[in-house]
C-alpha positions, -999 to 999 in steps of 0.1 A, spaced: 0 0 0 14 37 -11 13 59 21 4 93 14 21 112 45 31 149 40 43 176 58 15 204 55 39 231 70 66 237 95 38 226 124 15 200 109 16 166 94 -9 146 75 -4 111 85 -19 79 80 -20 45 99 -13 13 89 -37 -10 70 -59 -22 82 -68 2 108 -105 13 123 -113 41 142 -120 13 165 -81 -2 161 -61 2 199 -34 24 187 -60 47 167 -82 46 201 -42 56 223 -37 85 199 -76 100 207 -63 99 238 -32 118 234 -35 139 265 -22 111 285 10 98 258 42 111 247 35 108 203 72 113 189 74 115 151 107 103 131 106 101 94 129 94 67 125 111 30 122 78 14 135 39 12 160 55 -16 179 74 5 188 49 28 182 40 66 185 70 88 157 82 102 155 116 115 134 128 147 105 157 140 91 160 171 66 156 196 29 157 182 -4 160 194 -32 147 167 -59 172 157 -86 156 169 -114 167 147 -92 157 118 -94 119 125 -111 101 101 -113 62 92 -111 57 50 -108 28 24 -76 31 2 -78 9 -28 -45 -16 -29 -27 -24 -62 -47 -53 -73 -86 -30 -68 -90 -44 -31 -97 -18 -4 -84 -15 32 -93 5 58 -73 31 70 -76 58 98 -59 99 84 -51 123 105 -33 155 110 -7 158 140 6 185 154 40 189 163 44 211 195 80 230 182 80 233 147 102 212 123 139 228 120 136 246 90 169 225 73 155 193 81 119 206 64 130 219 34 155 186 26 124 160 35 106 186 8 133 189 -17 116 168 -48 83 159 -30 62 181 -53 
């Protein structure tokens, strides 16, 4: 399954979970309930540039934003899958932002 995460801004990340994932799921059910866990994002640009993984924070999920979808799978199946925005509470270093960035459009 393509992932579709993106960095909206310096502050705010669309992310998706895993498949397949309700809004029912345990983890989806932890991160409604943020207020009582530390959420700490690391990301990497992509599996071509390697292994390292880079740390972007600490985020809260917006909670409004949380929705459960079906993404269709390379052979027409669909799984479910829960989106939602988090936000990070310091934004991104404005370095590491622009390289994750850099040829994403």
């Amino acid at each position: 399954m393509a992932y579709e995460d993106e960095l909206i801004d310096y502050s705010t990340m669309k992310w998706f979970t895993k498949s397949p994932r309700t809004m029912s799921s345990p983890e989806v059910q932890k991160l409604m309930e943020a207020e009582k866990w530390h959420v700490r994002v690391f990301a990497k640009k992509s599996d071509n540039e390697g292994t390292e993984f880079y740390y972007l924070g600490e985020v809260k999920p917006v909670k409004e934003s949380i929705i459960e979808l079906e993404k269709p799978l390379q052979n027409g199946e669909k799984k479910k899958v829960v989106e939602m925005f988090l936000k990070f509470s310091e934004p991104i270093d404005v370095n590491l932002y622009r390289y994750l960035e850099a040829g994403q459009e």
